[in-house]
N, C-alpha and C positions, 0 to 999 in steps of 0.2 A: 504494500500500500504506500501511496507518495506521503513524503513528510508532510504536507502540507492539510492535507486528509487528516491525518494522524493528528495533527494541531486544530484540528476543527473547522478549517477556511474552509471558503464553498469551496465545489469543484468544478474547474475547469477540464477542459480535454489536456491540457499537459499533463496533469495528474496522471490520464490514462498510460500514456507514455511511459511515465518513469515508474508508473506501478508495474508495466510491464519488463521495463530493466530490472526491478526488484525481482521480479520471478526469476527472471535470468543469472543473478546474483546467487537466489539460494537454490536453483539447481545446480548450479558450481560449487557452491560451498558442501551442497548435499550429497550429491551424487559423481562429483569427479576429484580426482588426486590432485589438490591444490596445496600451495605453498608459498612463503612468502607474509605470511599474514597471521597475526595473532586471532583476528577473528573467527568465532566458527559460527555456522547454519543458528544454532540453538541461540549463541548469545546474540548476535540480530534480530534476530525474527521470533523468540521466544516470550518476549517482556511482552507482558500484560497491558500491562499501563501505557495508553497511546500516546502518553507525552513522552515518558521515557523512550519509545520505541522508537519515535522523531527522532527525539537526541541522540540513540544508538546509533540511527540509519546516519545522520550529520557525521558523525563522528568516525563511522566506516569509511565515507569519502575523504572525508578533510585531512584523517591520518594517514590517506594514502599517498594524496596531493604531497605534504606538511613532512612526510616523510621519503618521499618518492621510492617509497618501494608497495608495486601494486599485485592484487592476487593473482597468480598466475597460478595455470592447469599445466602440468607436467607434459613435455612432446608436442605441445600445443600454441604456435605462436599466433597464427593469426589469430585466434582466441581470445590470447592475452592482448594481444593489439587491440582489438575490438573492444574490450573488458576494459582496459586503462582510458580509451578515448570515451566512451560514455561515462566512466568516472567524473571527467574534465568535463563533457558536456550538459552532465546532469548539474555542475557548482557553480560552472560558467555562464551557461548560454540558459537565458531566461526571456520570451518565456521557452517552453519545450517545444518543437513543433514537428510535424513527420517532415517538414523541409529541411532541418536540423536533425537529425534522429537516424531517419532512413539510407542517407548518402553512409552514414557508415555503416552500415548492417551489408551493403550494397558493397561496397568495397571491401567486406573482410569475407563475403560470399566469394569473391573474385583473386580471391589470396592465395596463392600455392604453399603448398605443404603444408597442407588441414592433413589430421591422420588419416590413417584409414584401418579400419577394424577394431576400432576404437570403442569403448561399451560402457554405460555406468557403471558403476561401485553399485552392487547391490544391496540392499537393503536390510540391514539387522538392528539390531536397540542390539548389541554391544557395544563397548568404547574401541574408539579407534584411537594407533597407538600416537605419541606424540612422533616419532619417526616417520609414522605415516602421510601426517598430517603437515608436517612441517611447523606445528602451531606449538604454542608456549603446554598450550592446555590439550588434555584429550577431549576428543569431541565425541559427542552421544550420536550414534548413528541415526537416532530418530530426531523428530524437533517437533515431534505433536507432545503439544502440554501433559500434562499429568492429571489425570479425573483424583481424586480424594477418595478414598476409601469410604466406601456407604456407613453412614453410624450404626444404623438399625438391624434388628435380626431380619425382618423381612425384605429388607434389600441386599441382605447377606446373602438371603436363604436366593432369591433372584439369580445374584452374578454366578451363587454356585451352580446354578442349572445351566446358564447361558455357558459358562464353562468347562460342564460336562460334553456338551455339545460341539463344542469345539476341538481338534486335531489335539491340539495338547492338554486339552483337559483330559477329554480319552484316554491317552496314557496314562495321565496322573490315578484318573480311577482303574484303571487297569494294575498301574504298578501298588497301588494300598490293596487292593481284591489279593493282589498275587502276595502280598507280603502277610496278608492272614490267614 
């Protein structure tokens, strides 16, 4: 979602734009071998609080600017080419327009030596390692929030059926049946 969203302002169509760079952000962060960056998927995109998550989103850019060192995907240049220039034009160029936006998506389409056989990092709620990541911190392979645990017996008594139902609930009742 664009910082601006996130701060309450109405919305204009640049908003759509650079919400759409956000997606682009945390499929990188999420799903490919990035490095270079302290930041990971969870600590952007995970805050609650829409002011905070503003200031997150600000503060992803401006450290990259501020620091000149931008997230980069491993074997992947025009990628990172792409990825640095809409950093610069999402802090610079105001307002956002596809006449500004598009010319580079256009040109990093047109860039030699994009990989090839190239795949996402698939998908686990393990931590990935700091080696992996290139990051200070490990990162949660997931970045969907956390539900709280139901207080009550009858919402206990709920998730356990929903959970018997499911592939790994199944074993779990399988492995207690077989351990009595």
């Amino acid at each position: 979602m664009a910082r601006d969203i996130l701060r309450q302002r109405p919305h204009k169509c640049e908003h759509d734009l650079e919400s759409f760079i956000w997606v682009l952000f945390w499929l990188v962060l999420r799903h490919m071998d990035y490095f270079k960056t302290v930041w990971t998927c969870s600590r952007l995109f995970d805050e609650p609080d829409p002011l905070k998550a503003a200031y997150a989103k600000n503060g992803f850019l401006t450290d990259q600017v501020a620091d000149k060192i931008y997230v980069r995907v491993r074997h992947n240049r025009p990628l990172n080419t792409l990825l640095q220039e809409l950093v610069r034009r999402v802090l610079d160029v105001l307002p956002l327009s596809h006449l500004n936006v598009l010319p580079l998506f256009e040109s990093a389409l047109r860039r030699l030596h994009w990989p090839e056989n190239d795949t996402a990092k698939r998908f686990t709620v393990e931590e990935k390692s700091d080696f992996a990541t290139g990051s200070s911190r490990p990162k949660l392979r997931s970045s969907a929030p956390k539900r709280p645990a139901p207080s009550d017996s009858k919402a206990n008594q709920q998730q356990n059926k929903r959970r018997k139902g499911s592939p790994s609930g199944l074993r779990r009742v399988a492995q207690t049946q077989s351990r009595k």
